[in-house]
ZABA-758063 format. One record per residue (C-alpha): residue number from 1; residue in one letter; chain; z, y, x. Coordinates in steps of 0.5 Angstrom, whole numbers. Layout:
N
   seq   type   mol       w       v       u
   NUM      a     A       Z       Y       X
...
***
This chain:
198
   seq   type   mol       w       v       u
     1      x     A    -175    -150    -102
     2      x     A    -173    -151     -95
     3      x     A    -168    -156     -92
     4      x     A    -163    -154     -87
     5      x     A    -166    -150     -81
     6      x     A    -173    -151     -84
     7      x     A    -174    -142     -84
     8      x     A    -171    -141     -90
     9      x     A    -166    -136     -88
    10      x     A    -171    -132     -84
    11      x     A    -177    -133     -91
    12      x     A    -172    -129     -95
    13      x     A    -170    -123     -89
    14      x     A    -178    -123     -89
    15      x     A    -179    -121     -96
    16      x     A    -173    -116     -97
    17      x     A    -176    -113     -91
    18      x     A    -183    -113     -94
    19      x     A    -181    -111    -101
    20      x     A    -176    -105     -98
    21      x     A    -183    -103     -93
    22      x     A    -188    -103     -98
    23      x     A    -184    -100    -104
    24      x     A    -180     -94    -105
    25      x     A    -173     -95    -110
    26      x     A    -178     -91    -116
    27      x     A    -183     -98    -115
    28      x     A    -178    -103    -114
    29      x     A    -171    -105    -116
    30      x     A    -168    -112    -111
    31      x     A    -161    -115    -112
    32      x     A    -159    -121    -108
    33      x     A    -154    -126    -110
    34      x     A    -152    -129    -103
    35      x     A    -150    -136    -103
    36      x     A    -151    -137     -95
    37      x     A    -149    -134     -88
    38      x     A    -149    -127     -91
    39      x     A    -154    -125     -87
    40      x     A    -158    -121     -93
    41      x     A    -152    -116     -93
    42      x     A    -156    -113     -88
    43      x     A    -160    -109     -93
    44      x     A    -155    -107     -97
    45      x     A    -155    -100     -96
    46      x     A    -162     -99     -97
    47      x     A    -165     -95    -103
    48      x     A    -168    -101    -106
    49      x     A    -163    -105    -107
    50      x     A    -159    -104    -112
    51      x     A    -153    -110    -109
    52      x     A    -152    -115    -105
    53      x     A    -146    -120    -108
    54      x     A    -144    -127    -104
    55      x     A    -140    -133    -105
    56      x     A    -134    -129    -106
    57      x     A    -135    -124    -111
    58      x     A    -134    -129    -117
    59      x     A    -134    -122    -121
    60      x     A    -141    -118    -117
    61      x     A    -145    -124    -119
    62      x     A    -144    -125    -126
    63      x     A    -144    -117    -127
    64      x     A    -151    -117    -124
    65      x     A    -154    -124    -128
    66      x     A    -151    -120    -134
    67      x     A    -154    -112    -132
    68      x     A    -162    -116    -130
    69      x     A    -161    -120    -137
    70      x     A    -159    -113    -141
    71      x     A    -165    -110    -138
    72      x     A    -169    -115    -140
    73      x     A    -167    -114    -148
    74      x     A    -167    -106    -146
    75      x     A    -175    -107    -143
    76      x     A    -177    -111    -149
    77      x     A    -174    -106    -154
    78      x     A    -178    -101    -150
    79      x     A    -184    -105    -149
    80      x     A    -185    -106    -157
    81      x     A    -190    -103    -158
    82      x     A    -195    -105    -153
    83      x     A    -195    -113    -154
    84      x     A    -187    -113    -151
    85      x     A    -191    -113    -143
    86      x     A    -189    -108    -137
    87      x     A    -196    -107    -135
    88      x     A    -199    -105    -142
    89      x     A    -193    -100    -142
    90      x     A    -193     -98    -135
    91      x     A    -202     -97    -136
    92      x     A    -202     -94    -143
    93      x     A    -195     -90    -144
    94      x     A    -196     -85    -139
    95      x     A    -189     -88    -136
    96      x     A    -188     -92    -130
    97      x     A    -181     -97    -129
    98      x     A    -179    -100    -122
    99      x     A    -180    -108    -122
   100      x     A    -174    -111    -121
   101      x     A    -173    -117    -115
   102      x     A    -167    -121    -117
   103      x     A    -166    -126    -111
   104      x     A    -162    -132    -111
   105      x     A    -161    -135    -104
   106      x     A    -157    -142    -103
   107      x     A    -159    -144    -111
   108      x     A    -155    -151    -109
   109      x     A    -148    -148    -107
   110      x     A    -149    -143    -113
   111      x     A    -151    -148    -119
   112      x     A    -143    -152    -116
   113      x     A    -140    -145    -116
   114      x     A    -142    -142    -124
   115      x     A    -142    -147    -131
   116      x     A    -148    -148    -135
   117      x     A    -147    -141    -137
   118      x     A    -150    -138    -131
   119      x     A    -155    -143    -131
   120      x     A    -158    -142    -137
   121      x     A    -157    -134    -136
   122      x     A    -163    -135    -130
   123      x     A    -167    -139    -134
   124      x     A    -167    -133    -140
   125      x     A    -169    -129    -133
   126      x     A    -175    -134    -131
   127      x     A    -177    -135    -137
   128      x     A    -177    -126    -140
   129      x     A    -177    -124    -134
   130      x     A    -184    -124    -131
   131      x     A    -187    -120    -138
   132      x     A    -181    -115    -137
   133      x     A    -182    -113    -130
   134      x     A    -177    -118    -127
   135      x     A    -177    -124    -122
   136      x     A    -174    -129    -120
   137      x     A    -173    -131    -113
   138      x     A    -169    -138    -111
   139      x     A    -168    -141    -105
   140      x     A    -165    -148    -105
   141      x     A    -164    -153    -100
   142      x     A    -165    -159    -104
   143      x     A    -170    -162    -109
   144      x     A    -165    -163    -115
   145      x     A    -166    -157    -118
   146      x     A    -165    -156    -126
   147      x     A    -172    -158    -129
   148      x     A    -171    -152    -134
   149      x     A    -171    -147    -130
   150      x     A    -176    -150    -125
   151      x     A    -181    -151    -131
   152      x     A    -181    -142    -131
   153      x     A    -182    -141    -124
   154      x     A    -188    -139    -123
   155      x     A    -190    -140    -115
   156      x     A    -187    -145    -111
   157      x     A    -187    -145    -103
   158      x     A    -183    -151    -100
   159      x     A    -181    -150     -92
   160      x     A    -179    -157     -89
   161      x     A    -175    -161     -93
   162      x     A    -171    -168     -91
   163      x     A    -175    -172     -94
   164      x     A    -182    -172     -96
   165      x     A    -182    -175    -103
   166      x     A    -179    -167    -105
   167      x     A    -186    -165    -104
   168      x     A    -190    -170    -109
   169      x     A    -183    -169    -114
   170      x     A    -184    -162    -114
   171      x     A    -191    -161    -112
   172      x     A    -195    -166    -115
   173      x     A    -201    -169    -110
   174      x     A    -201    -165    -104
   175      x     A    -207    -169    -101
   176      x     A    -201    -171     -95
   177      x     A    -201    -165     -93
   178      x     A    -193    -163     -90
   179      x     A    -191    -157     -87
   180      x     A    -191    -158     -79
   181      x     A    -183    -159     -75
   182      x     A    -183    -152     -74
   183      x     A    -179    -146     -76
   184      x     A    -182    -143     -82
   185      x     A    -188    -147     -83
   186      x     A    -189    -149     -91
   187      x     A    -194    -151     -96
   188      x     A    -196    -148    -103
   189      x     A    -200    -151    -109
   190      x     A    -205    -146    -112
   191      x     A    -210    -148    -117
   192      x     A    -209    -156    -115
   193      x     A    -211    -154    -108
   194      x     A    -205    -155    -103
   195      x     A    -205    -151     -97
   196      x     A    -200    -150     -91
   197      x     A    -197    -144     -88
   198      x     A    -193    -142     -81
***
């Protein structure tokens, strides 16, 4: 979560550049859906990343929702006999698979864009996904995000927002933690503990 101007941009150039620096395209597999500036498009052409699709795209973005579901279902049907989860399979098969990095950037402008179908497709990816090898990264800038989808997202970091209730309504008690007016400065909740980051 992050309001306007409050770095949520450069966070997600950030974690693209350090997924395609930390691990080659036989460990990682990163699609981009960009509902922003388009500033991810930079990364297109690196062995990583399988797509960079933005708002233009109608039928890129639904092609690469369906393609991460259907890799789902294919990594569950694989993954059967080692209690349905990537790292049993990857520990104990001799086999290794990529994880696959799925990435929503601008979530506000995409949810008004696409029907409930689409939303219900990232529900099923946050929800299947983590056990399978596959992630979900959202960013949005505001706090009314669907509570079903926010009910499957593991780890929730929030950047300067507008209003400061979003950070109880979202976190919970951060002890009056905030994060800072500068750029880049967020917090994240880990074991009822709120802690700041720059």
């Amino acid at each position: 979560y992050g309001a306007a101007g409050s770095g949520l941009d450069m966070f997600f150039v950030t974690l693209l550049y350090s997924l395609i620096h930390t691990y080659d395209a036989n460990q990682v597999n990163i699609y981009v859906l960009d509902f922003d500036a388009g500033f991810l498009k930079t990364y297109q052409k690196a062995p990583q990343v399988g797509d960079v699709v933005t708002a233009e795209d109608e039928d890129d973005v639904r092609t690469v929702i369906d393609s991460v579901k259907d890799e789902i279902r294919r990594r569950g049907k694989l993954f059967s006999e080692y209690r349905g989860e990537y790292e049993e399979y990857c520990r104990h098969s001799g086999q290794s698979l990529p994880n696959v990095v799925l990435i929503l950037n601008n979530y506000t402008d995409f949810i008004e864009k696409y029907d409930d179908s689409i939303n219900s497709a990232l529900v099923y990816i946050a929800r299947e996904g983590v056990k399978r090898g596959v992630y979900l990264v959202i960013g949005t800038v505001s706090a009314n995000t669907n509570f079903r989808l926010r009910q499957y997202i593991q780890q929730t970091l929030m950047l300067r927002m507008n209003d400061p209730n979003d950070y109880i309504g979202i976190l919970g008690r951060t002890g009056g933690i905030t994060p800072s007016a500068h750029e880049g400065s967020g917090i994240v909740k880990e074991d009822d503990i709120t802690y700041k980051f720059q």
